[in-house]
N, C-alpha and C positions, 0 to 999 in steps of 0.2 A: 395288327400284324398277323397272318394269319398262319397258322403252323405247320409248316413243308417239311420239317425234318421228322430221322425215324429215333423211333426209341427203344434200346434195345430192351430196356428194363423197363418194365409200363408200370410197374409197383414197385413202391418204394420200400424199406426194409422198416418190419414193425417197429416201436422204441425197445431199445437199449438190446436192436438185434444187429447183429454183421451183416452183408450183402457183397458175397465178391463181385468185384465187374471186370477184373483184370486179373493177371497174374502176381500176389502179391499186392492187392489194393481193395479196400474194402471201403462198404460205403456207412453210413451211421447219420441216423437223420435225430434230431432232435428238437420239440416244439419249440414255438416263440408265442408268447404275449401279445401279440401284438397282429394287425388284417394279413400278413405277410407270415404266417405260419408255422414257419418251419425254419430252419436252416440245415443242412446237410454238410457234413462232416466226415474226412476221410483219416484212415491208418493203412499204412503202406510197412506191409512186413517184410523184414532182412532176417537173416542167418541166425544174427545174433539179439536182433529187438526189436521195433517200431519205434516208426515214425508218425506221430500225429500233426494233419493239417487242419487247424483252425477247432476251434473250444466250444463255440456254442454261448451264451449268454450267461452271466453269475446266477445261482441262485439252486436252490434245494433238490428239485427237480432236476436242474442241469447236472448237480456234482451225483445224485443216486443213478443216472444215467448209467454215467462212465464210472462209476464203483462196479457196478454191474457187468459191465465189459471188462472190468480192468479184471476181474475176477474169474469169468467165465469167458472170454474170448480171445486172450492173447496168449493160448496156450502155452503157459509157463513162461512166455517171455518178457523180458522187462521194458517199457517203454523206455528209446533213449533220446530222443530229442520231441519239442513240437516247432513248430512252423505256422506263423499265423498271417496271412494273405494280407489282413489289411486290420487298423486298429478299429474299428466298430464293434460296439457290444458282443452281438450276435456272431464275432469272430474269436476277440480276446477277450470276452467274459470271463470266462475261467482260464485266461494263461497261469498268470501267478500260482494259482492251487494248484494245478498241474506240475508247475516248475519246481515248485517246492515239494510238492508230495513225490515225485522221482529225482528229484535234484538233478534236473536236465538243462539242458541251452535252451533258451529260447530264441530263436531266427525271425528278422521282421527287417524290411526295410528299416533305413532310418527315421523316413518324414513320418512313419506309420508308428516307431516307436515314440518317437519325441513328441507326434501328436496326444499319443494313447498319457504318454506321463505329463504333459499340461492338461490336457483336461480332467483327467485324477486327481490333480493335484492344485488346478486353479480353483480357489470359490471366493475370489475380493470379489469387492467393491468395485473394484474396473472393470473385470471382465460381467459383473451384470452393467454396467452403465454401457458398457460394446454393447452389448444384446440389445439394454433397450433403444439406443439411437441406433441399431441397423435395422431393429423393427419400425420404428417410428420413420423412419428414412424411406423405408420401405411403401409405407401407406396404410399399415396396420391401423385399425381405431378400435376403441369401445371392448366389445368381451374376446375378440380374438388376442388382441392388445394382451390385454391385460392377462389371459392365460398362455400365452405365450412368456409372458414377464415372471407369473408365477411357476412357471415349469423349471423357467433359468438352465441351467447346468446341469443336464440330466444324465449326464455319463457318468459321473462314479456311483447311479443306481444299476447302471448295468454290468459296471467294470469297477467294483472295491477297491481291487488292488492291482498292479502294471507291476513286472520286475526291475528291478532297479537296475539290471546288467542284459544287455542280448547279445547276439551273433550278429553281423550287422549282413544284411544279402543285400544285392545291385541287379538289375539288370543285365543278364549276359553272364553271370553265374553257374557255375557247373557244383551242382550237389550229387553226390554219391549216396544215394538212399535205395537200401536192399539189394544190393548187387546192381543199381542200375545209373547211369546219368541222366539227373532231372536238369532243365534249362530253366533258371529265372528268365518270365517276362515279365518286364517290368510296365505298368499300365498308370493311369492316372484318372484326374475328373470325379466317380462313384471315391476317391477318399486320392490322397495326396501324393502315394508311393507305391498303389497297388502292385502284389505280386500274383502272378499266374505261374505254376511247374510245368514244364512241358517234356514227359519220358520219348526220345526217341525210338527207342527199344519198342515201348508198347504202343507208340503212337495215340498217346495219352493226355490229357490235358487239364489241370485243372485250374479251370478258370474264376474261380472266386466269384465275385460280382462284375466283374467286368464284362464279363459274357453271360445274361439269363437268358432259356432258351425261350421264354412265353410274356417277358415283362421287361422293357427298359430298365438296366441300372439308375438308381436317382444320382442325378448330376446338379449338385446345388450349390448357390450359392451360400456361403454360411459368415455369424456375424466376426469371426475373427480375419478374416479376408475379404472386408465387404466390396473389394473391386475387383474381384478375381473372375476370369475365364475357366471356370473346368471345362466349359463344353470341350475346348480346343484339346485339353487335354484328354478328353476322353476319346476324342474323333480320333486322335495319334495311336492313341493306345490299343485301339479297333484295330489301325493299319498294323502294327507292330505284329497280331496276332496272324495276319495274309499270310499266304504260301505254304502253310500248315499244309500236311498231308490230305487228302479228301477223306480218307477211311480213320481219318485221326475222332475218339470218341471225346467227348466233353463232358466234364464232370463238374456243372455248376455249382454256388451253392443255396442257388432254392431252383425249385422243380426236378425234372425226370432228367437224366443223362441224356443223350442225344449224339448221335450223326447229322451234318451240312454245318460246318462249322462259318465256310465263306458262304454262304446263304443267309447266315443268320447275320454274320457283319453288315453285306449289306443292308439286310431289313434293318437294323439297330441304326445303320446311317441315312436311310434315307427319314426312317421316323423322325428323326431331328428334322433332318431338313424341309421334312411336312412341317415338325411344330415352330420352323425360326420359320417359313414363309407365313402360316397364323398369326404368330404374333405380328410380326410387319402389318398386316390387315386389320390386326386391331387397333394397332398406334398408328394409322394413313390418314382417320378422319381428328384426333386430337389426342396429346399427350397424354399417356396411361401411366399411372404407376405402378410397382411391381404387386401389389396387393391386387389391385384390378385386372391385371393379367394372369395374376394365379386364380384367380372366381372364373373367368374365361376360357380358359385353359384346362379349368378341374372345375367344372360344374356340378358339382354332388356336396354332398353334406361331408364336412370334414372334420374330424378328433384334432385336438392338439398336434397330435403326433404326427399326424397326418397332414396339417397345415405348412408346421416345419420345413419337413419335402417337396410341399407342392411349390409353395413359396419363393424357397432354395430355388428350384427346377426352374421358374417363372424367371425369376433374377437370371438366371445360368444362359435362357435364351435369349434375354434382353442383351446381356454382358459380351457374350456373342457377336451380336449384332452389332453393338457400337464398334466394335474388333474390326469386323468387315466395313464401317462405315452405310452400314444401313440404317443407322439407328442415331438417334442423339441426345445426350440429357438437360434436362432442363431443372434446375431447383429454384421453387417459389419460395415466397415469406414466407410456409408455412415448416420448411424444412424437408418436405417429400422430395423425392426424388422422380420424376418424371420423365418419359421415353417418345420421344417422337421418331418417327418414321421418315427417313428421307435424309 
C-alpha cells in the first residue's frame, strides 16, 4: 500500500520526551520488544490535570518512562484519569500501576476490559487444551506446534496486573477531556471493543490500532473464539470512521501522525479484499488449511510471536469467506480443519 498521505510531524518525539501536535495533546512514544517497535501514546492537558490515553507495555523500561514525565512534563499538574483504547499489552501494560499510583479511573470499553481480566487471570488446564486443539485444528505440526503450545498464555507477561474496577465507555460517548468533547468510536476485529476519541473542536482523532497509517491492523483469529469473523468487524469499524472531516489529523498508535484519513480507509479495505481474493486462489485447486495459508500469505521466516498473527490473520480471511459463502470447510480423520473454495 503505498503512502499518499502528509505528515505533519516526520519525527517522532525522543523517549520519555512530550511532542505537541494539538492544542492541549501531546504525543509520547515508547519502545516495544518486539519487530513492531514502538507504540505511541498520548496526554491531553485540562485546567486542572491530564488525561492519559493508553500505557505502553509492563515492565522497567516502560514505568522509568513515565516517572520521567510524570516528573518533568505535566507541569505541576496531577494526572486524573487514563483511557485505554483497547486491552493488548502494548496498550494496558501499565494501566494498574498508573491507576493506583494516582488513584484514578480507569475508562475501557467493556469487551476490552473483561477481555484484559480473563487473560490475566486465566492459566487452567482448559484454556491451554483451547490453545492446543485450535492450533492443532488449525494445521500446526512439528516445532511450530510445539512453540506455540509452549508460549501458552502470554498476556500476563505483558500485562501483570488489570484493575479490578473501570469506567465502562460505548460507542457514541461524549467525554469531557480539557475543556473539550471527545466522541467514542467505538471499532472492532484488531481486538473485540476497540475505542478511537474523536475531538471535534480540534478535528482530531485518535485512532488506536484501528487505523495505522503504513501497516494493516492484525485481524486474527484467536483460540478463545475459534469461529469468529473479526474481518467483518473490522471492515464496519473502517466505515464507522467515513465522513470524518478531510483536515481531521490522525494520531495512531505506531508510526507518524498523518492527514487523508478516507484515503487511508480505503487503502486498509481494499488490501483485505486483494488478500480474501488470494486466498480463494489458493484454495480453487484443493483444500488448504489455515496453517498452509498462513506460509502463503506470509512467506518469510517467522518468530513465535510473529506466527501467532500471521496465523490469526490467515484464519480471519478464511472465516470471511465462509461468511460470504466463497469458502467451505471440510474436517478429515486427522482433526484439521480445511477450506475449499467454491
Amino acid at each position: 500500500m503505498p503512502d499518499t498521505l502528509s505528515h505533519p510531524y516526520p519525527q517522532a518525539p525522543a523517549e520519555s520526551r512530550l511532542l505537541q501536535v494539538a492544542s492541549g495533546v501531546f504525543w509520547m512514544r515508547q519502545p516495544l520488544p518486539f519487530a513492531l517497535n514502538h507504540v505511541n501514546l498520548w496526554l491531553l492537558r485540562g485546567d486542572d490535570g491530564w488525561t492519559i490515553v493508553d500505557t505502553g507495555i509492563a515492565g522497567s523500561r516502560g514505568r522509568a518512562q513515565w516517572e520521567h514525565v510524570f516528573s518533568t512534563g505535566l507541569d505541576g499538574l496531577p494526572v486524573e484519569r487514563l483511557v485505554v483504547t483497547h486491552y493488548h499489552p502494548d496498550h494496558a501494560g501499565l494501566a494498574d500501576w498508573i491507576v493506583r499510583r494516582f488513584d484514578v479511573p480507569l475508562h475501557m470499553t467493556q469487551a476490552e476490559w473483561l477481555m484484559a481480566r480473563l487473560l490475566h487471570q486465566d492459566r487452567t488446564s482448559d484454556l491451554a487444551a483451547a490453545f492446543e486443539r485450535f492450533y492443532r485444528n488449525a494445521g500446526l505440526t512439528g516445532a511450530e506446534l510445539t512453540s506455540m503450545l509452549e508460549r501458552g498464555n502470554a498476556y500476563p507477561r505483558g500485562v501483570p496486573a488489570v484493575p479490578a474496577a473501570y469506567h465502562r465507555i460505548r460507542h457514541g460517548d461524549q467525554m469531557r477531556i480539557g475543556g473539550r468533547d471527545w466522541r467514542v468510536i467505538g471499532g472492532g476485529g484488531h481486538s473485540p471493543e476497540h475505542a478511537a476519541l474523536y475531538c471535534p473542536e480540534l478535528e482530531l482523532l485518535i485512532s488506536g490500532d484501528q487505523v495505522l497509517p503504513r501497516i494493516s491492523p492484525n485481524v486474527s483469529v484467536w483460540p478463545l473464539e475459534p469461529e469468529a469473523d473479526p474481518l467483518s468487524d473490522f471492515l464496519n469499524g473502517l466505515d464507522r470512521l467515513r465522513g470524518l472531516p478531510e483536515r481531521t489529523l490522525v494520531l495512531p498508535s505506531h508510526g507518524l501522525p498523518f492527514h487523508g484519513l478516507e484515503s487511508r480507509l480505503d487503502a486498509l479495505a481494499a488490501h483485505h479484499a486483494e488478500r480474501l481474493e488470494e486466498t480463494v486462489g489458493h484454495c480453487a485447486a484443493r483444500p488448504r488449511s489455515g496453517a498452509e495459508i498462513m506460509h502463503l500469505l506470509f512467506p518469510r521466516a517467522l518468530d513465535t510471536h510473529q506466527t501467532s498473527f500471521a496465523l490469526g490473520e490467515a484464519l480471519a480471511h478464511l472465516h470471511h469467506l465462509v461468511r460470504l459463502r466463497r469458502m467451505t470447510v471440510e474436517t478429515a480423520g486427522d482433526g484439521i480443519h480445511r477450506f475449499r473454495a467454491g
